[in-house]
MIRO-811150 format. One record per atom (N, C-alpha, C): residue number from 0; x, y, z; residue in three letters. Coordinates in pm, 1 decimal. Atoms other than C-alpha are relative to their C-alpha. Layout:
[site NUM,[X,Y,Z],ala]
...
This chain:
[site 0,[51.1,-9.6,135.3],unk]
[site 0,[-1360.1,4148.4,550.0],unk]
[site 0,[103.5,71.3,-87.1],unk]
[site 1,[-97.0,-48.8,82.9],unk]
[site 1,[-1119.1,4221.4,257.5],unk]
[site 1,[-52.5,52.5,-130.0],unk]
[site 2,[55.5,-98.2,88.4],unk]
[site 2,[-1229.0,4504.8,5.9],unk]
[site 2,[102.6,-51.2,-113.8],unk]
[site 3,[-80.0,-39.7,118.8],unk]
[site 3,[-1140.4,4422.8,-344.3],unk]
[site 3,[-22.2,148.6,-103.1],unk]
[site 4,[11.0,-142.4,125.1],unk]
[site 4,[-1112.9,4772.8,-617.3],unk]
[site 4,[3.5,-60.2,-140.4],unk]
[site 5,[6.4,19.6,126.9],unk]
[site 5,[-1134.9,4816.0,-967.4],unk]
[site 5,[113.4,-2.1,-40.5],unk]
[site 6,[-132.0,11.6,35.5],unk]
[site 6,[-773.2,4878.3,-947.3],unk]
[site 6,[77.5,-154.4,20.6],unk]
[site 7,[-45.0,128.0,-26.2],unk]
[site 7,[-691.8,4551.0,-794.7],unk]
[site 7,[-8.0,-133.7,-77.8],unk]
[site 8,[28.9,132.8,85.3],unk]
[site 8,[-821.0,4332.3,-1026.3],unk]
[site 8,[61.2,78.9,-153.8],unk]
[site 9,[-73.0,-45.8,113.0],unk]
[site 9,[-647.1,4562.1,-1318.9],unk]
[site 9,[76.3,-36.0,24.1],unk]
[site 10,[-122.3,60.8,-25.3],unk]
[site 10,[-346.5,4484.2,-1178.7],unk]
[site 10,[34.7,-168.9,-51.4],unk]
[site 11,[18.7,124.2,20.0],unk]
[site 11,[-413.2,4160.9,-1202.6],unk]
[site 11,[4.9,-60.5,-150.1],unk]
[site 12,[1.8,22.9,133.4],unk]
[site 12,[-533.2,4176.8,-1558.5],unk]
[site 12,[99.7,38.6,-89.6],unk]
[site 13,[-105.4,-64.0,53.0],unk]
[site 13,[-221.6,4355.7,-1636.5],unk]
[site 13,[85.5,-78.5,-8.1],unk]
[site 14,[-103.2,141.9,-52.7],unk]
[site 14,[28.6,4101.6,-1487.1],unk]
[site 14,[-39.9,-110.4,-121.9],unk]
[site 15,[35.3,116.1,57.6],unk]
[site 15,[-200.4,3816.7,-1689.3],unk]
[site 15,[29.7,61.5,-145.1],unk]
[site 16,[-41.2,-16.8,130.3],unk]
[site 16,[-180.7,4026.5,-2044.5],unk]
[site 16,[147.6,-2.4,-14.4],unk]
[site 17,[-181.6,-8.4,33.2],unk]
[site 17,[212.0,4081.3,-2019.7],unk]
[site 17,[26.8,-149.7,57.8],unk]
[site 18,[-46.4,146.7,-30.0],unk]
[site 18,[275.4,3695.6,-1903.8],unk]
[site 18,[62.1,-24.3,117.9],unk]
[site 19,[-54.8,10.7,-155.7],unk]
[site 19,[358.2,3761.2,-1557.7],unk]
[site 19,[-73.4,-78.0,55.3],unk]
[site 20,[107.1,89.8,-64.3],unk]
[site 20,[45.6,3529.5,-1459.5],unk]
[site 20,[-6.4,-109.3,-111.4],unk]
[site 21,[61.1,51.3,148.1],unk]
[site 21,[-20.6,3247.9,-1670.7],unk]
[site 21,[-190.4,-41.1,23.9],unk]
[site 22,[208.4,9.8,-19.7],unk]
[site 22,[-410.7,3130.2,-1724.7],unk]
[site 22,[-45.9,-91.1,99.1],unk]
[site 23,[48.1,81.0,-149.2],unk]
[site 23,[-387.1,2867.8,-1460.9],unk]
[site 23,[25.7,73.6,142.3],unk]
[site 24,[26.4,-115.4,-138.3],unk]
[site 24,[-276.8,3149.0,-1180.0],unk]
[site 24,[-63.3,70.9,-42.8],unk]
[site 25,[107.5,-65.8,-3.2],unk]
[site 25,[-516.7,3351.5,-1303.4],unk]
[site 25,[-128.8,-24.7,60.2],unk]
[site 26,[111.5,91.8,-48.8],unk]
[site 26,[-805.9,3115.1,-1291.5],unk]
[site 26,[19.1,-8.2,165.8],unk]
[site 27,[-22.7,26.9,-142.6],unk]
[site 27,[-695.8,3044.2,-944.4],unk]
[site 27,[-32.8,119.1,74.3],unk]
[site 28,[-0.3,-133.5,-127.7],unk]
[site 28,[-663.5,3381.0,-779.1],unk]
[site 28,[-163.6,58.7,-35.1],unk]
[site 29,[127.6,-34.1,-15.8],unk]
[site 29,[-1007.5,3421.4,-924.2],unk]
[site 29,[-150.3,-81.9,48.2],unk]
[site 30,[129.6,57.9,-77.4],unk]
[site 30,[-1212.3,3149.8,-819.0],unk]
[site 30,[66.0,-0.9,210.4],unk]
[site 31,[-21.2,-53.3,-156.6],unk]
[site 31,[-999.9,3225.7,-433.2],unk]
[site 31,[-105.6,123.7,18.7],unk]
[site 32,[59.0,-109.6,-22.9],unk]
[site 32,[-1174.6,3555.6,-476.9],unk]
[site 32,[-158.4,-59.4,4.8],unk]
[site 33,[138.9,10.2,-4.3],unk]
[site 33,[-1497.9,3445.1,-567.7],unk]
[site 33,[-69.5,-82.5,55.8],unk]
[site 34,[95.2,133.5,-90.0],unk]
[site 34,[-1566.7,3142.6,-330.1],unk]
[site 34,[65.8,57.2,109.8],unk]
[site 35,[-56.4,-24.2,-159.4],unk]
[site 35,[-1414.9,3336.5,-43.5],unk]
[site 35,[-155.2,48.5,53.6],unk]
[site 36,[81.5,-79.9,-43.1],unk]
[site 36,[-1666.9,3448.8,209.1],unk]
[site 36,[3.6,141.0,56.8],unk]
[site 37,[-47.6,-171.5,-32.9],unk]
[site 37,[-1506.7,3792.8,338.4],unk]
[site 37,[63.1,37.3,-74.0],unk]
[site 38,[-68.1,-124.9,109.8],unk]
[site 38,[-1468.2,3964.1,29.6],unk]
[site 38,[-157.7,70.0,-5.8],unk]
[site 39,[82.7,-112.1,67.2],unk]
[site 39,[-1620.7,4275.8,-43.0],unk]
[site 39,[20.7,58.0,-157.0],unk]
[site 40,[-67.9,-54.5,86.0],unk]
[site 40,[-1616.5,4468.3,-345.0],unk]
[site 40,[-20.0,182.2,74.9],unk]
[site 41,[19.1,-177.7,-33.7],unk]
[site 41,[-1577.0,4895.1,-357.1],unk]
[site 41,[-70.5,69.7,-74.2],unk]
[site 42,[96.9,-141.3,119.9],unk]
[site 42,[-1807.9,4989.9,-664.5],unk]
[site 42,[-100.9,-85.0,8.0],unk]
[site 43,[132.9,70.1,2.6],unk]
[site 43,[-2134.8,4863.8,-563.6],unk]
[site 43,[-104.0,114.5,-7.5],unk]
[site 44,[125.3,-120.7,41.5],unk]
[site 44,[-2441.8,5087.5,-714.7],unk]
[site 44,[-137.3,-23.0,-25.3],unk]
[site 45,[129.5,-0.5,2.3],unk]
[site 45,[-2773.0,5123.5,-684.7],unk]
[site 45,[-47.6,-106.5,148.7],unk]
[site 46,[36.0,24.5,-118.3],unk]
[site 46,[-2837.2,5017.0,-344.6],unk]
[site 46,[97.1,-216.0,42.9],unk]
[site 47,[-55.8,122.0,-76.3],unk]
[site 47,[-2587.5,4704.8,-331.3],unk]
[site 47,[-15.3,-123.1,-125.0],unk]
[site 48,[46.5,94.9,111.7],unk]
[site 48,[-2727.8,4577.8,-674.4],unk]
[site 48,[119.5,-12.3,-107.4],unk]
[site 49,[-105.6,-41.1,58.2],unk]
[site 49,[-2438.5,4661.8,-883.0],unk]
[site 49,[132.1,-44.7,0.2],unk]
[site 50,[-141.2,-44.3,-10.2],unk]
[site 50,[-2074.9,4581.6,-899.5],unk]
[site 50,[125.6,-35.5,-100.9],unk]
[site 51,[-90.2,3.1,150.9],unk]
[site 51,[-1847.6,4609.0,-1218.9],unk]
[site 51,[126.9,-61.2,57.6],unk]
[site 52,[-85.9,31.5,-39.2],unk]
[site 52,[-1570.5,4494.9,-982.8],unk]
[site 52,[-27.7,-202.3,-24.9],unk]
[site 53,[30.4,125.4,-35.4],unk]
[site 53,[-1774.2,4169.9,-877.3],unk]
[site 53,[-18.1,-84.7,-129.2],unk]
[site 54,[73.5,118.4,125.8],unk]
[site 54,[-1918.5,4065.9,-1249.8],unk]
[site 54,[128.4,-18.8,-70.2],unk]
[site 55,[-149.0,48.3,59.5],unk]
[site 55,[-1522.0,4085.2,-1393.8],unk]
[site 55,[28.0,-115.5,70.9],unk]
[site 56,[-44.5,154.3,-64.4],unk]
[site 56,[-1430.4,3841.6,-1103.6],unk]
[site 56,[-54.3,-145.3,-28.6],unk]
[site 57,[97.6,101.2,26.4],unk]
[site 57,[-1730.1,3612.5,-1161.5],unk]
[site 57,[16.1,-4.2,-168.0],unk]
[site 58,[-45.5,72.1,121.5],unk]
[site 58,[-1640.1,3609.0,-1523.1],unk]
[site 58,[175.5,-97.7,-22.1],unk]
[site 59,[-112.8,34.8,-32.5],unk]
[site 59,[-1276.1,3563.1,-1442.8],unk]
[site 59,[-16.9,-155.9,41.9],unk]
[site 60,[70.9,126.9,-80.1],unk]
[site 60,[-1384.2,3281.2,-1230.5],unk]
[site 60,[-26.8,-102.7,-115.4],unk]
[site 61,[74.1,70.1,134.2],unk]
[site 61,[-1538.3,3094.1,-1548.8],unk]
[site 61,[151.7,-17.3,-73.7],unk]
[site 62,[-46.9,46.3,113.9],unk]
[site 62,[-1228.1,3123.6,-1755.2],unk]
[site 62,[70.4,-152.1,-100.7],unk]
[site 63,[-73.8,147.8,100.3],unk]
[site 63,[-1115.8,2778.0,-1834.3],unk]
[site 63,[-150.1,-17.3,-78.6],unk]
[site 64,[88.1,2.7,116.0],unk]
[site 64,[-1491.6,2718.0,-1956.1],unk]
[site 64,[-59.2,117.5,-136.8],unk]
[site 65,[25.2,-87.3,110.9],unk]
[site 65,[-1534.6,3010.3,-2152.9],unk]
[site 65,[133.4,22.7,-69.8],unk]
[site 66,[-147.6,-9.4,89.6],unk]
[site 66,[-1174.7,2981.4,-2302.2],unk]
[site 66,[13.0,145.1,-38.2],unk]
[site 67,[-95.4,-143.1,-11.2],unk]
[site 67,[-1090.0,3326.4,-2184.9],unk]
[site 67,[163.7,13.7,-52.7],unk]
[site 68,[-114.9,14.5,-3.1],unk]
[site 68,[-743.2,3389.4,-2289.9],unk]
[site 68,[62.8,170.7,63.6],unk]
[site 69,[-23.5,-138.2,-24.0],unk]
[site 69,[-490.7,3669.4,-2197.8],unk]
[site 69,[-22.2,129.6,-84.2],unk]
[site 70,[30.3,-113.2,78.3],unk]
[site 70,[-527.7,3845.5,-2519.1],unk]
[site 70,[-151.7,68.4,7.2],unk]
[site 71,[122.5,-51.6,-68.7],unk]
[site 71,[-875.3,3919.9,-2376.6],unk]
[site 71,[-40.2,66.1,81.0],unk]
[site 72,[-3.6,-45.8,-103.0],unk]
[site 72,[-769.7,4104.5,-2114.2],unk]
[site 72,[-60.5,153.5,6.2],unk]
[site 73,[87.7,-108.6,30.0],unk]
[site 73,[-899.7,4423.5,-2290.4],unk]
[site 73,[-128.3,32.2,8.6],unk]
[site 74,[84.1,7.8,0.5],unk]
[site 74,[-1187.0,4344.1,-2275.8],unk]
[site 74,[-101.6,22.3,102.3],unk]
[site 75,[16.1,7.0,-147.5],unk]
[site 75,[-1233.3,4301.9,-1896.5],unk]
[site 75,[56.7,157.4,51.2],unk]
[site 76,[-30.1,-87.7,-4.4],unk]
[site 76,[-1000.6,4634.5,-1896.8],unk]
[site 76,[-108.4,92.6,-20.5],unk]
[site 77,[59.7,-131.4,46.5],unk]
[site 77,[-1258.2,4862.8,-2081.6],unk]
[site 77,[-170.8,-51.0,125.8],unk]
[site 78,[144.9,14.4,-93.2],unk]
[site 78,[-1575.6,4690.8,-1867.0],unk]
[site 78,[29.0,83.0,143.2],unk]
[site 79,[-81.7,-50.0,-118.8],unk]
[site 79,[-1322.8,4767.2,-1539.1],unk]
[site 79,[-39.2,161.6,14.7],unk]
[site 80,[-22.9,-142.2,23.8],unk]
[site 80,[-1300.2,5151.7,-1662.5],unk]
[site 80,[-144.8,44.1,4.1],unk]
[site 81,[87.9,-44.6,-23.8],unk]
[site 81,[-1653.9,5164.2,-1646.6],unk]
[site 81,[-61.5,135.2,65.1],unk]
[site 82,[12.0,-44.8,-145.5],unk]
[site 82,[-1764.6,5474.5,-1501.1],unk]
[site 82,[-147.4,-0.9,91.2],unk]
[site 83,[134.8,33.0,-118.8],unk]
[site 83,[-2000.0,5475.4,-1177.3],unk]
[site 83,[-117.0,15.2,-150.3],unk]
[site 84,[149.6,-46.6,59.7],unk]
[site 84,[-2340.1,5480.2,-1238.5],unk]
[site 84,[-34.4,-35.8,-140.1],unk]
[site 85,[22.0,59.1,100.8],unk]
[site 85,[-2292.3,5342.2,-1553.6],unk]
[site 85,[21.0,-163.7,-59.0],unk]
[site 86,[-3.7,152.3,-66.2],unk]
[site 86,[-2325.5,4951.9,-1458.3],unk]
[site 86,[-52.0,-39.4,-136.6],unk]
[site 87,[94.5,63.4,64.5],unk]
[site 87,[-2592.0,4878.0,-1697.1],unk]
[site 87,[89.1,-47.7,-172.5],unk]
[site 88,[-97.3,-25.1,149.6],unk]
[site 88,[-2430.6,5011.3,-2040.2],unk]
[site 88,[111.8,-54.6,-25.1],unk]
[site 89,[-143.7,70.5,-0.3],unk]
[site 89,[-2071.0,4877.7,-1973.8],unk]
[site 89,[-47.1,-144.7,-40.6],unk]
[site 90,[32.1,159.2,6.8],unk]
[site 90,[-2198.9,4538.2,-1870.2],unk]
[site 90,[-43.5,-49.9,-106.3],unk]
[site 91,[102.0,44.3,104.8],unk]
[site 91,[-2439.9,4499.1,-2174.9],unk]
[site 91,[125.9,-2.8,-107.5],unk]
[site 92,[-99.3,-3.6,117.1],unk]
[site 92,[-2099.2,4594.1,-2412.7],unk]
[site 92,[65.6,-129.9,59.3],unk]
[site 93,[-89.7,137.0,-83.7],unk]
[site 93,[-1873.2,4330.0,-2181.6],unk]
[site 93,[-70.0,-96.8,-69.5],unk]
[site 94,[56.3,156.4,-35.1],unk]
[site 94,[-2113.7,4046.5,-2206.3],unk]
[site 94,[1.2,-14.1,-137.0],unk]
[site 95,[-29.4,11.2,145.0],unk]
[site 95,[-2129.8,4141.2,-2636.9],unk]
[site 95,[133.2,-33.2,-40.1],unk]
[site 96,[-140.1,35.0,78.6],unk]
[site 96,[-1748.1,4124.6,-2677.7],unk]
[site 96,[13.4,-133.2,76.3],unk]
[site 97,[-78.3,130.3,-1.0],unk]
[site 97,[-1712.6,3799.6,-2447.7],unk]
[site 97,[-65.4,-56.8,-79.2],unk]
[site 98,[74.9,110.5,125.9],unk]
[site 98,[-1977.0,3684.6,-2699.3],unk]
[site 98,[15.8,-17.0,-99.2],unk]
[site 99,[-56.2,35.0,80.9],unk]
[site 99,[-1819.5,3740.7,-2993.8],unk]
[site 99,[119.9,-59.5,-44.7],unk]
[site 100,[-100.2,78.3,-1.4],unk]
[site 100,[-1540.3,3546.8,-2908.9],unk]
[site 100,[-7.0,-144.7,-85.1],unk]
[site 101,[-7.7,159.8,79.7],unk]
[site 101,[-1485.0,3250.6,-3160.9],unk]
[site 101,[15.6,-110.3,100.4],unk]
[site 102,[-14.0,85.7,-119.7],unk]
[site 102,[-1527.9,2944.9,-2899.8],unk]
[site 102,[31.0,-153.6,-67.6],unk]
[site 103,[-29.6,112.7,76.2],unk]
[site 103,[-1530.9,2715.7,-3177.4],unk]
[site 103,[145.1,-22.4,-28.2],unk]
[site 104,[-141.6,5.2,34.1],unk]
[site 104,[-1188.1,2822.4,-3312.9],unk]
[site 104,[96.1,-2.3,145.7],unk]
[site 105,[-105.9,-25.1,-80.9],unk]
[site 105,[-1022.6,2852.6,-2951.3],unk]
[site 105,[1.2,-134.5,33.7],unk]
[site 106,[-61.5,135.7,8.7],unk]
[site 106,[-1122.1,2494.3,-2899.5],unk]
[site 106,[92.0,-65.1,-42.0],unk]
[site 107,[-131.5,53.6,84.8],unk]
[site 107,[-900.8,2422.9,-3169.7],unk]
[site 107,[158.5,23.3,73.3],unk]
[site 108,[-144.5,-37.1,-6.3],unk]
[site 108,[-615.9,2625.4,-3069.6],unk]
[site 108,[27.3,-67.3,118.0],unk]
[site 109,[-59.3,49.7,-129.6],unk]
[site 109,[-627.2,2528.6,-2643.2],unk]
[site 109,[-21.2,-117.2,-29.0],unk]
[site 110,[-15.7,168.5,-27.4],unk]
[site 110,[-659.7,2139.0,-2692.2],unk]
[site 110,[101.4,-29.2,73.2],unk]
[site 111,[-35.1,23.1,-49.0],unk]
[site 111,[-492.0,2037.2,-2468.4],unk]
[site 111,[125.0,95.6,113.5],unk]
[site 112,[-3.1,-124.1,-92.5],unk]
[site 112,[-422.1,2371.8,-2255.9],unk]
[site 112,[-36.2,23.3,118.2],unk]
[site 113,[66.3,-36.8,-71.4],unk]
[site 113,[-458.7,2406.4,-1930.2],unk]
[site 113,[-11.0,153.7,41.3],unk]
[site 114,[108.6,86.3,-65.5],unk]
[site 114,[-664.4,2538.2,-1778.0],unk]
[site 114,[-131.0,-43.6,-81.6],unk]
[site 115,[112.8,-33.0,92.7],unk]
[site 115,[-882.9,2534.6,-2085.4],unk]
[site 115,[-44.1,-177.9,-30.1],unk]
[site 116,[-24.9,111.2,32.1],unk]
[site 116,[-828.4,2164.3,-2141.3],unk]
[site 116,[-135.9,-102.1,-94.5],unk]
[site 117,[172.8,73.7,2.6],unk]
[site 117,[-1161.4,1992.7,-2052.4],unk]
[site 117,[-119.0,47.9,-23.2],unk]
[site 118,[146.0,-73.7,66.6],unk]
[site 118,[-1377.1,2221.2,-2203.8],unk]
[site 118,[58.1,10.7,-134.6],unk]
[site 119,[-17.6,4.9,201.2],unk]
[site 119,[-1215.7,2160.1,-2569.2],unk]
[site 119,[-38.4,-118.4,-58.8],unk]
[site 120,[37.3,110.8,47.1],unk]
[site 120,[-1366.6,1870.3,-2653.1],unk]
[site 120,[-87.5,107.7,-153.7],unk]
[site 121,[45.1,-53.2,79.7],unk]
[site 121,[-1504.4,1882.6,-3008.4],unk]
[site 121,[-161.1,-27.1,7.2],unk]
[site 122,[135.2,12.9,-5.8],unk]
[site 122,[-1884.8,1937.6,-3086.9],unk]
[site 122,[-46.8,-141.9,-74.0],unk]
């Protein structure tokens, strides 16, 4: 079983904001993580219910349909920094800033982007 941290997936998000990753190795190393079966995470709270590590990945995971980009990476940063015990509050801010993301206007911009590609179709 392979323990992921909160640091590990910063790293990650770090690499992807400075352009050391682009959005298609990103996407990738996050749906490896999240369809593996021996992963753990290390910040799981409230009896196993919890894990600020796991709900970044599982958004990560998503990003070609939610036309995540790197300049977003803050976003995932300040949820990351979470501290313990405070699952609820973080998450509830996270899930407001990926929601105020313009999805209409990023259509525009990724057309023809991968990995964003096939989720820019217009409405």
């Amino acid at each position: 079983m392979t323990t992921i941290s909160r640091s590990q997936i910063l790293e990650k998000l770090s690499q992807w904001a400075a352009g050391a990753l682009s959005p298609v190795e990103m996407h990738r190393w996050a749906v490896q993580l999240h369809d593996a079966d021996d992963i753990d995470f290390d910040d799981w709270e409230h009896d196993h219910a919890f894990s600020v590590a796991r709900e970044a990945v599982a958004e990560l995971e998503m990003i070609d349909m939610n036309l995540i980009v790197p300049g977003d990476a803050p976003i995932f940063i300040e949820f990351l920094n979470t501290p313990r015990d405070q699952f609820e509050k973080g998450y509830i801010e996270f899930i407001a800033r990926l929601q105020a993301i313009n999805v209409k206007e990023r259509r525009k911009t990724l057309k023809g982007t991968e990995p964003y590609a096939r989720f820019c179709r217009e409405d």
